[in-house]
C-alpha positions, 0 to 999 in steps of 0.5 A: 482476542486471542490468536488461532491457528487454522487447519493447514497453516502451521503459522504461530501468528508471528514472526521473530524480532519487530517492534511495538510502537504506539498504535495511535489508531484511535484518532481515525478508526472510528470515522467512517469513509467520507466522500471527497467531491470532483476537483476541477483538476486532477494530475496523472503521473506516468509513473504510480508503480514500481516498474517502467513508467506507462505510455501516454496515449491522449494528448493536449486538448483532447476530451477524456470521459470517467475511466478512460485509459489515458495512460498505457502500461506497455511493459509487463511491470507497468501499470495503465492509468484511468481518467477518474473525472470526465473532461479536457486533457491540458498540458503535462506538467512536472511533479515532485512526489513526496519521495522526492521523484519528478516525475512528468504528468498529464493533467484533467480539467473537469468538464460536463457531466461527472460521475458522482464519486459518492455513487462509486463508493455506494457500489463498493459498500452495498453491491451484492457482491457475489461469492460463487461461479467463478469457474465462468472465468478463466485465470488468464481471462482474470490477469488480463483484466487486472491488468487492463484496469491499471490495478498496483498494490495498495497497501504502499508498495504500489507494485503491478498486481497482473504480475502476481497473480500470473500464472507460472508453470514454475511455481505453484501457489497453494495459498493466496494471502489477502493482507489485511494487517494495517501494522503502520500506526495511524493509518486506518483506511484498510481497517475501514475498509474491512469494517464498512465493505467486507464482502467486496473484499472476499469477491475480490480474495475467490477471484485473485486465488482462481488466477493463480489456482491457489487451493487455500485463501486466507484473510489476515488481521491483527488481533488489534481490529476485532470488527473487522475480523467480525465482519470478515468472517461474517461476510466469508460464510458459506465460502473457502475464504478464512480469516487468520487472526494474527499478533500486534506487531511491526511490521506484521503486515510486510509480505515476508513477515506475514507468511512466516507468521501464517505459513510458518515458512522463511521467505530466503534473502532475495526471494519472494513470497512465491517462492514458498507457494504463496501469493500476498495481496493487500485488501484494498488492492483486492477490492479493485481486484473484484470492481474490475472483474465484477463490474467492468471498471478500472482503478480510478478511486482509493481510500486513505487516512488523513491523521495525527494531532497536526490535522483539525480533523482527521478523516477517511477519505474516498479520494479520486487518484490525481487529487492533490494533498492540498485539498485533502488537507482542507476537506479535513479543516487544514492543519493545526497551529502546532502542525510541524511535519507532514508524512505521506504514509505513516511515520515508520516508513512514510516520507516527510515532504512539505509541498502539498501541491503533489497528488494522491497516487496509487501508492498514498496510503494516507497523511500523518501530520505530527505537531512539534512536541511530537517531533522534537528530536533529540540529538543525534550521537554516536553508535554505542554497539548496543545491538538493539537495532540487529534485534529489531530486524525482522530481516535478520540484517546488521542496520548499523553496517548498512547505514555506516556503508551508505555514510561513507559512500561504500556501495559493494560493501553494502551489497555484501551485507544485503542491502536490497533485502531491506524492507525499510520497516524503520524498526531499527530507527526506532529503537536506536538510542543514539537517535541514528536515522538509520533507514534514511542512509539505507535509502541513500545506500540503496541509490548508491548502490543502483549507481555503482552498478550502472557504471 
């Protein structure tokens, strides 16, 4: 399917530089959702966003029903968490993250009556999700309730979504982008999403443009994923919601990458996208958007993907937040002999780990378990100054300087060549001859840098 411009949108449908790896889609794309059932436990981080981790408001012992608040985002970039089964508070636990965080977190123990999580998805699937009378609610009646629900970016960053769609005198947005690229390979859950739920996605897109007063929204997906982008704009009939078909391309679903391809405008370094009038939200995220304003219920359920060749049967999975990847692992037949490395995300910018014990969070957005001939790495040489990795940058930043100021511990140098404006894509590793690990040094250049400035 080729690319199409929309009235209004001076975008080509790209962006320059990125990269092309292997999609590696296939394994997943075609399995519709599964429901997992009720885990006996589920395990709540206080902290599942960017921002100031949430209050804890429940204690030891105490009884929890299904969408309970049990945890309170008091700052403005906070996030609240739901109970997403019915039962007993135990003991709060620590937890490593596969980013490598330990995190404090409080435990439930089901007990009595559950909701059945296959009645949850029923609801997002086959409600009739309704696409006018919107002018009923107010934008900031909108914003409170997003924020009441605990509801973060999907998509992986995992940032609180009350705090993009808040309305600001400052700045006007004219475009509310719903981001429905999927760009990372082997990740799939977004694609089913679109495919299976379309109009809970469009509910969610009219309702997240009021709170901000956008006049144009826009659904955007690659040109790789022709029924979703049928089913969208099936199911965006009849209403002011289009869908913008944009290029293959890594990383195309990065919120600066995207409003270049579909606005047309460079988002400047350290800006964001309301700075060129323009609000960006991942389908998933706005799909929770339209269950809590619609129906009164917050984030308690997400959709991820279970892939690669190092799991015997790779799945989308409704999931309660709180399940651990251990048992998403089982509900897909476990791993494979050949299984060598388990990535939480996808294999650009997901984080290797081995403890399964760590529990989906708002920000998994799947597994990726390679096998060993697919990780076999080769070995690491010297930088040949190819500038290979500069081409690469969708950020226009000189990865090598970064990661060769974050070798050698040198934090201001770091600053000076934009460090925090990396997005971490991966790109420029992929295309490093020398094998270079370049974003991995970008992370820890980061920490340094937080470090240096605190002292």
């Amino acid at each position: 399917m080729g690319l199409f411009k929309l009235k209004g949108f001076p975008g080509t449908g790209s962006f320059p530089h990125g990269v092309h790896p292997p999609e590696n889609k296939a394994l997943s794309a075609n399995m519709a959702v599964e429901v997992m059932p009720t885990p006996r436990t589920v395990t709540l981080p206080l902290l599942q966003h960017l921002g100031v981790p949430c209050e804890q408001i429940v204690r030891s012992g105490e009884t929890v029903s299904y969408g309970q608040m049990v945890g309170e985002g008091e700052a403005f970039v906070s996030a609240s968490i739901h109970a997403p089964i019915s039962g007993k508070v135990k003991r709060n636990a620590m937890v490593t993250l596969p980013n490598g965080r330990r995190l404090e977190a409080l435990t439930i123990q089901a007990e009595g009556e559950q909701i059945p999580p296959e009645k949850i998805w029923e609801e997002v699937k086959f409600t009739q999700w309704p696409k006018e009378g919107f002018s009923n609610y107010a934008p900031m009646d909108i914003v409170k309730k997003i924020r009441e629900s605990g509801i973060v970016g999907l998509g992986g960053a995992a940032f609180p979504t009350h705090v993009k769609v808040m309305p600001n005198d400052t700045r006007v947005i004219d475009t509310f982008v719903v981001n429905g690229c999927e760009c990372e390979p082997y990740l799939t859950c977004d694609y089913r999403l679109m495919v299976e739920a379309p109009d809970i996605i469009v509910t969610g897109a009219l309702l997240a443009a009021r709170a901000v007063s956008a006049r144009e929204i826009v659904i955007c997906v690659e040109d790789n994923k022709p029924k979703a982008i049928e089913r969208l704009q099936q199911a965006a009939q009849q209403t002011v919601v289009q869908v913008a078909v944009v290029k293959t391309k890594y990383p195309q679903g990065s919120e600066k990458q995207l409003v270049k391809a579909v606005v047309g405008l460079d988002i400047p370094l350290g800006g964001l996208p309301a700075d060129a009038g323009v609000a960006v939200s991942n389908v998933q995220t706005i799909a929770t958007v339209a269950r809590s304003i619609v129906k009164d219920v917050p984030l308690t359920h997400r959709v991820i993907t279970v892939s690669g060749h190092g799991i015997c049967n790779p799945k989308n999975i409704f999931v309660p937040i709180g399940i651990s990847l251990a048992e998403v692992v089982d509900f897909c037949g476990g791993l494979t002999p050949d299984a060598a490395r388990i990535i939480s995300g996808g294999p650009m910018m997901g984080f290797a780990f081995s403890d399964l014990s760590a529990p989906v969070t708002k920000g998994t957005s799947g597994l990726t378990i390679l096998t060993h001939d697919e990780v076999r790495k080769a070995e690491e040489t010297n930088c040949v100054r190819c500038g290979r990795c500069v081409d690469a940058c969708p950020m226009n930043l000189v990865p090598t300087k970064l990661a060769l100021a974050a070798r050698y511990k040198h934090p201001e140098i770091a600053a000076q060549y934009h460090i925090r404006a990396c997005v971490e894509c991966g790109s420029c590793s992929y295309v490093c001859p020398a094998k270079l690990n370049l974003v991995q040094l970008i992370r820890e250049g980061k920490a340094q840098l937080n470090a240096w400035e605190r002292r």
